[in-house]
N, C-alpha and C positions, 0 to 999 in steps of 0.2 A: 792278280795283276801286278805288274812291277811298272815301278815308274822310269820311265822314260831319262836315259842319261845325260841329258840335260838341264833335270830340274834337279838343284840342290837339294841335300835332306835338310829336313827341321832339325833349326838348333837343339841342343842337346839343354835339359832343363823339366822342372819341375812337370812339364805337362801344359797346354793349353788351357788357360783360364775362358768361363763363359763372359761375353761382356758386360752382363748388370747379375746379382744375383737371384735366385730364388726368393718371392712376397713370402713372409711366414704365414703359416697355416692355424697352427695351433694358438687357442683362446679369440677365435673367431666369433663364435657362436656365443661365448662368455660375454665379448663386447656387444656384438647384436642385441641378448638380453637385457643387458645392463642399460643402454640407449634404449629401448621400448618402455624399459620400467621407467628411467626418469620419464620418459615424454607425459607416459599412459597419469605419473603422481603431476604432472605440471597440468596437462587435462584435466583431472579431477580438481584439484585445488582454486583453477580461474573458475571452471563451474560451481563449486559451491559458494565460491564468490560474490558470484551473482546470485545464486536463489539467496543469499542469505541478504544480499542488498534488495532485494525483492519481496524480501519478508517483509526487513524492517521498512521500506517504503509505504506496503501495505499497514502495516501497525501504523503510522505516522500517519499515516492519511486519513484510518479509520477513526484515529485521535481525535484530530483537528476537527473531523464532520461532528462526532459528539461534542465534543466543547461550543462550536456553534451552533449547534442546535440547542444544546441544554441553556446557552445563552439566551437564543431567543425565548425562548418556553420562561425561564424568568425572569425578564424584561417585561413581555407581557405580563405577566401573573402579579409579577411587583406592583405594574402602572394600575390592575385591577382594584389591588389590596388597598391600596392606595387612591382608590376612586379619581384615578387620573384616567377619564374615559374617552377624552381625546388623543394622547397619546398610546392607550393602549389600541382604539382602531387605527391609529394608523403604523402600527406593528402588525395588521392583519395582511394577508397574501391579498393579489389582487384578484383573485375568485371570492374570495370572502366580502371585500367591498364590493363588488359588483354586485351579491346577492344582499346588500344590509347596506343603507344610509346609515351614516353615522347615529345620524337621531334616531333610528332603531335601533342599533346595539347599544347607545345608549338607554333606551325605555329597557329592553332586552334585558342587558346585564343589571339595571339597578332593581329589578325584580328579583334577581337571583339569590341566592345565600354565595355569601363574600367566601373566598379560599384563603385561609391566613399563613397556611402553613403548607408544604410541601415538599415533593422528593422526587428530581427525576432521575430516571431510568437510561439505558444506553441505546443513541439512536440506533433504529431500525434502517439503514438504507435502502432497504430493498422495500420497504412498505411506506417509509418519509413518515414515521413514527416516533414520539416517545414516551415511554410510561411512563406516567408518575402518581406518587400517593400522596392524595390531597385530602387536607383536614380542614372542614368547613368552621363558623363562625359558630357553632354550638357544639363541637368537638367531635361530631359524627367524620369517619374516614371513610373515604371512598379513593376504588383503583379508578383513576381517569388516563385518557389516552392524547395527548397533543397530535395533531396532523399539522405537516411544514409542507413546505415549498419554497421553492428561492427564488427569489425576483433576479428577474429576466435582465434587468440590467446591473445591480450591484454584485450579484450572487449571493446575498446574504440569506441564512434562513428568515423566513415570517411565516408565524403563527396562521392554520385558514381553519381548524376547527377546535374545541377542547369538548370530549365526549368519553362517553362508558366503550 
């Protein structure tokens, strides 16, 4: 085809430039991997994050239930020792009063051989347990078990049975 002699020819010159250039190609796939790995290490790192706050919450909390439990267990045992048997029923859960007037676990316990000495153990959450080894009033040792419960309104542990 021949153009038409009326259209001027193109100036004379380097050539027709395109009007934006060519996106580079090369280290595409370099930056794609490079952004996956950071994301995939910033994923990983908020996750462990958390289980590790998750731990230590759990450890903290499992803490604090023994510390008050072993509280109560001797609180009670103290007021025993010490033939303070008013105070020590009323450190009993409210199953435990319910089944014993005071002036029963008074008759009750002043029957008993005294616990002078002792050691508790780590509470049982799952069973509202704690061991401990108690050394009677003639030095005989026996494994004994605390049963707790927490009142319904303070949340406090209290003592409702101490048995083999």
């Amino acid at each position: 085809m021949t153009t038409a002699p009326h259209v001027p020819a193109p100036p004379p010159g380097p050539g027709v430039q395109p009007p934006f250039p060519a996106p580079p190609v090369e280290g595409k796939g370099k930056r794609l991997g490079l952004s996956l790995g950071i994301g995939a290490g910033v994923v990983v790192l908020i996750c462990s994050g958390g289980v590790a706050a998750l731990i230590g919450l759990g450890s903290s909390v499992q803490g604090a239930l023994n510390e008050q439990a072993e509280s109560a267990v001797d609180d009670y045992l103290t007021a025993l020792k010490a033939r303070l048997y008013d105070d020590a029923y009323g450190q009993l859960c409210g199953r435990a009063k319910r089944d014993e007037t005071a002036a029963e676990f008074r008759t009750r316990v002043e029957g008993e051989q005294r616990i002078t000495a002792w050691r508790t153990g780590t509470f049982n959450s799952m069973t509202g347990t704690v061991p401990l080894d108690a050394t009677y009033e003639d030095g005989q040792t026996e494994q004994l078990e605390a049963s707790l419960d927490q009142n319904t309104s303070t949340g406090a542990f209290e003592v409702c049975e101490l048995g083999e």
